[in-house]
N, C-alpha and C positions, 0 to 999 in steps of 0.2 A: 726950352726945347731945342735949341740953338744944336748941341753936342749932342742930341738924342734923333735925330734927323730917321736913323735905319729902325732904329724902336720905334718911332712913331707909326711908319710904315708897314713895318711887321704888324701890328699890331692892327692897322687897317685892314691890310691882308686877312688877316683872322675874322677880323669881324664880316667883311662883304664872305669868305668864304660859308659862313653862318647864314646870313640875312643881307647876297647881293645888291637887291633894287633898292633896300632902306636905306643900308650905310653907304651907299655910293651919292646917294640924295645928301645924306647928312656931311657928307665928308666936302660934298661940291658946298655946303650952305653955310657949316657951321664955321665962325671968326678962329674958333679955337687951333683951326689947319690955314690960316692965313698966313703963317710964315714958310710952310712949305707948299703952297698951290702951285708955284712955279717948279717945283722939283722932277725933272724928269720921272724917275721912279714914280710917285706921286700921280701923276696926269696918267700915265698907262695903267696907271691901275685905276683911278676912279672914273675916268674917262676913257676906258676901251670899251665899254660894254652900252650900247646906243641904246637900251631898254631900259634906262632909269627914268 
């Protein structure tokens, strides 16, 4: 995931824009986004919206 950093994201985006409150839960929980948690991008987007 290393060189996939903006797809990974994009691809977040997609999904909270479907089913906000679930994948924003999943993206804060699941190990699979542990190498990007710290990524700015990342954090504004699963962490802007305080109703998860």
């Amino acid at each position: 995931m290393q060189g996939e950093i903006d797809g990974a994201i994009e691809n977040v985006q997609k999904a909270i824009d479907i089913a906000p409150r679930r994948c924003r839960k999943e993206a804060k929980c699941n190990p699979d986004f542990d190498r990007i948690q710290d990524n700015e991008r990342f954090r504004a987007l699963v962490y802007s919206d305080s109703q998860s």
